[in-house]
N, C-alpha and C positions, 0 to 999 in steps of 0.2 A: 701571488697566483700559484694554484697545482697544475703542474705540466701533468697528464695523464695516457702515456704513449705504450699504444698495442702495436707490438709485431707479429704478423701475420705471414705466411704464406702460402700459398691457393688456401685458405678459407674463408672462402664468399660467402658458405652454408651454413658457420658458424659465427662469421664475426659481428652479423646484425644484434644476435645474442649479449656477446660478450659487450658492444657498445652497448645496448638496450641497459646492460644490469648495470651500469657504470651512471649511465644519467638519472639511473631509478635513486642514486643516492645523494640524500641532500646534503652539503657543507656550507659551512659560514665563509669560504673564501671562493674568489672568481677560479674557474678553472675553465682548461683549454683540454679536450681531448684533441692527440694524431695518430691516425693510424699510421705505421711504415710496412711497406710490404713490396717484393718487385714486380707484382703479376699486375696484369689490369684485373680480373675477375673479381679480387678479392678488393681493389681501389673501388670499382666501380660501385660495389654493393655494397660498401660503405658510406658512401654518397645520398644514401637515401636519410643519414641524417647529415641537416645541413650545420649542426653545430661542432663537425666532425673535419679538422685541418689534413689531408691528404700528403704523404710522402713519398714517394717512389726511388725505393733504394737499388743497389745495385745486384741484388742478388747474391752477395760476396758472403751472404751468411749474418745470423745473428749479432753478432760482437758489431759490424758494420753497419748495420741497420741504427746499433743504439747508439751507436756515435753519433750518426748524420742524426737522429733526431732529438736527441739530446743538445745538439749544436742550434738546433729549431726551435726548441722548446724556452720559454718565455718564463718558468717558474722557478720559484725558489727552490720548489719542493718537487720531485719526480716521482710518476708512481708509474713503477712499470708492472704489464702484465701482459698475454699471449690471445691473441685472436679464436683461440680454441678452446677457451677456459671462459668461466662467467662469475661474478661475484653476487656475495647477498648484499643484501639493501641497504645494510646497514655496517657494508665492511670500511669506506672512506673514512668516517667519520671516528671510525676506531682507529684505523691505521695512522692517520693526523695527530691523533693529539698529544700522543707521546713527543712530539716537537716542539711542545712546549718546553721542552727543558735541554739547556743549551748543549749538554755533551752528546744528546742523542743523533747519532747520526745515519741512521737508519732504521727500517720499523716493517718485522716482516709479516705476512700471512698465514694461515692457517688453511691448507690444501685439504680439503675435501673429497673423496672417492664418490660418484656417480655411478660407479657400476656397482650391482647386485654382488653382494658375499654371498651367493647360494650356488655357486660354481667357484673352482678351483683361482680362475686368477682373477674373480672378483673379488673374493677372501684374500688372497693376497694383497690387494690395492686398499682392501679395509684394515688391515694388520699393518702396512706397514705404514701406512698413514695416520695410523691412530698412535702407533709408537714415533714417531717426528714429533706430534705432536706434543705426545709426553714426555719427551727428549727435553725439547726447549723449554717445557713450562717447568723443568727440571734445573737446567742448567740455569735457566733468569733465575731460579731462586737459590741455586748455590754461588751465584755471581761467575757460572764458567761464558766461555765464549759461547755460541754459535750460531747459524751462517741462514742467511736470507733466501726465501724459495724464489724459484724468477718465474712461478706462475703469477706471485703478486708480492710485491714490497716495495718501499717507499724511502727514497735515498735522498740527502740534501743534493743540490744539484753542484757545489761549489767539491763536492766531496767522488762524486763519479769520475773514473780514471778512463782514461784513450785506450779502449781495449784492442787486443792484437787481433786481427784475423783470425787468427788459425785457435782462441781460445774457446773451449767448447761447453766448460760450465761459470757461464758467465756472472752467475749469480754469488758463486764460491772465490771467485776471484774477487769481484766489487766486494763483498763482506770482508777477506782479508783488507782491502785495502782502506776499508772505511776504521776498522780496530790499529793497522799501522797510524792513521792519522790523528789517534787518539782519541776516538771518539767510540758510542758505544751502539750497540745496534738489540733492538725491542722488539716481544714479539705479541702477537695480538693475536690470540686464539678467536675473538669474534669474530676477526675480519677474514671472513671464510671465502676459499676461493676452488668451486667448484670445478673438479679435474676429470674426466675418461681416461681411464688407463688400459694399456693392452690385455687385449682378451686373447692371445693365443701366445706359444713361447717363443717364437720367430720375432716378433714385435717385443715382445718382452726383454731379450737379449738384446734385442739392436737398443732400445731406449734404454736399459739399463748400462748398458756397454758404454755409451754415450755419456750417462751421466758419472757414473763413477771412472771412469775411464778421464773424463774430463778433470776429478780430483788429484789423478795420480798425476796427471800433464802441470796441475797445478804448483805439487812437488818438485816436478824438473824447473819449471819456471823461478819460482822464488824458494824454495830448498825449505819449504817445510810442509811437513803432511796433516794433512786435515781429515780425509778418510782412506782408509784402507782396510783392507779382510779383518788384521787384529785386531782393530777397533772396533769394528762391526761386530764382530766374535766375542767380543766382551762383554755384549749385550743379550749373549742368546737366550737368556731365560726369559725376556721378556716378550718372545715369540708363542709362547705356548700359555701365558695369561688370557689369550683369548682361545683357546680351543675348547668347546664344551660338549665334543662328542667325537667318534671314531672317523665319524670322513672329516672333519677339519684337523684331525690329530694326525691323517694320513698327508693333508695340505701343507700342515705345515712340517713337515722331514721332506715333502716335493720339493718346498721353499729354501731349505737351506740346502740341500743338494744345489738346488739351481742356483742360489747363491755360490756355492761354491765354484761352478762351472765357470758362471759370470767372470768369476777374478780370475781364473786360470786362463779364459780366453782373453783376458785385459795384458797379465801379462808375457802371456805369448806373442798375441797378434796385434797390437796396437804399439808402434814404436811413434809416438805422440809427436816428438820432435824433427819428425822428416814427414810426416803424412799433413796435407792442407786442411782445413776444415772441410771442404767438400769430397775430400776422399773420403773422410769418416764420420758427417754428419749424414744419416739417412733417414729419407720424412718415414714415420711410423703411423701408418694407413690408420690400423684401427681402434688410434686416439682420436679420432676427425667425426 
C-alpha cells in the first residue's frame, strides 16, 4: 500500500485541489490518502471526499504533524506533500517506480512555479525553480548527493526518522537521514508539483529565512553543512542563463542582493537552538 499524507493548515480553499490532483492519478497499488491538519476548517473540507482518512494534530508544527501520521499510516511507501500545493496527473506513477530497485530510499519531485515571470518575484520563483531543478538532474548524473523538496517526495516508510519539534526543514533533515542509512534518494522531474510563491519581499524573507535558515539549524544539529551562502555563491552564473532582456537583467542583481540580505538576516537573528518552532515558523499569506 502508498500512504499519501498532506499537511495542511487553515487551507480549506486549497486542499480540495491538492486532494482532487492526487486521486486524478492512477497507480497499480492500493493507496490510502490522510490529511493531518490542527484546524477544523481545513478537516472539515476535506471531508467532502470520502476516500480521504482525517488527522487532527496538535498544532505543535510540521515535524509533529509527520510523526503522528506517519505513525497512522498503513504503507510501505509514504508520499508526502502540502495542502497548498497540487500535483500533475501523472506525477505518482513516476515518483514510484524508482522503488523498484532495493537501495532507493527515497524519490523526490519537481516543484513547479504557478506565478507569472512577467513581474519581479514571479521571475524570481521561475529562476530559481528552474535551476533546483537543474541542480538535481545534474547531481543524479554526476552521482553527487541531493536532498528531497517536502512540497512532494516519496520515502520508504521503514527509513523516516522521529523528527524533533523544533526542526524546521524537515525535508533536508529526512534526506540526510535516508543517505546516513545507506541508501539513495531519486529524483523525477515528471513528477511535477505545482507551487505559489511569494509575490511581495516581506513573504519572501519570512519563507526563505525559514527554509534556509532551517539548513543552517541542520549543521548545529548533526555538524554537517548542506547549504549555505558559499555554496549558493558558487553557482552564481547560473542565475543570469535566463535573463534575455534589461528588466530581468535588473531582476536578477534584485535577486542576489536579496539573497544576500536573506543570509545576513539568518546569521544575525536566528539563533536556531534556543528559539521553538513557533517562534520562527510564520504562515506566509501569499502562497495560499
Amino acid at each position: 500500500m502508498i500512504s499519501i499524507i498532506i499537511t495542511a493548515f487553515k487551507e480549506p480553499k486549497t486542499i480540495l485541489k491538492a486532494i482532487k490532483s492526487i486521486l486524478a492519478n492512477d497507480i497499480k497499488e492500493k493507496k490510502e490518502i490522510i490529511v493531518v491538519a490542527p484546524d477544523n476548517e481545513t478537516l472539515n473540507a476535506a471531508k467532502k471526499y470520502k476516500e480521504v482518512r482525517l488527522v487532527k494534530d496538535k498544532g505543535e508544527g510540521k515535524p509533529s504533524a509527520l510523526n503522528l501520521a506517519v505513525k497512522k499510516a498503513r504503507g510501505s511507501i509514504i508520499v508526502l506533500t502540502d495542502g497548498d500545493v497540487y500535483i500533475s496527473n501523472n506525477a505518482l506513477p513516476h515518483l514510484l517506480e524508482p522503488f523498484n530497485q532495493a537501495k532507493i530510499g527515497a524519490v523526490t519531485g519537481n516543484p513547479v512555479s504557478t506565478n507569472q515571470p512577467d513581474n519581479k518575484y514571479g521571475y524570481w520563483a521561475y529562476v530559481l525553480t528552474n535551476i533546483a531543478n537543474q541542480r538535481r538532474l545534474k547531481a543524479l548524473e554526476w552521482g553527487r548527493r541531493f536532498f528531497c523538496s517536502g512540497y512532494l517526495f516519496a520515502i520508504r516508510k521503514k527509513l523516516f526518522p522521529k523528527l524533533k519539534r523544533e526542526v524546521l526543514s524537515e525535508d533536508g533533515f529526512i534526506s540526510h537521514n535516508v543517505y546516513e542509512k545507506g541508501y539513495k534518494i531519486e529524483y523525477s522531474p515528471n513528477s511535477e508539483v505545482y507551487v505559489k510563491y511569494p509575490d511581495n519581499f516581506k513573504d519572501w524573507i519570512l519563507q526563505k529565512k525559514r527554509s534556509a535558515g532551517g539548513y543552517n539549524q541542520i549543521k548545529s544539529m548533526i555538524g554537517v553543512e548542506i547549504r549555505s551562502f558559499k555554496k549558493e555563491s558558487s553557482g552564481a552564473l547560473d542565475f543570469f542563463r535566463y535573463v534575455s532582456n534589461i528588466k530581468e537583467f535588473v531582476w536578477t542583481i534584485n535577486l542576489f542582493l536579496a539573497r544576500l540580505y536573506l543570509w545576513f538576516v539568518i546569521y544575525r537573528d536566528i539563533d536556531l537552538k534556543q528559539k521553538s518552532h513557533k517562534e520562527i515558523w510564520k504562515r506566509v499569506e501569499s502562497t495560499k
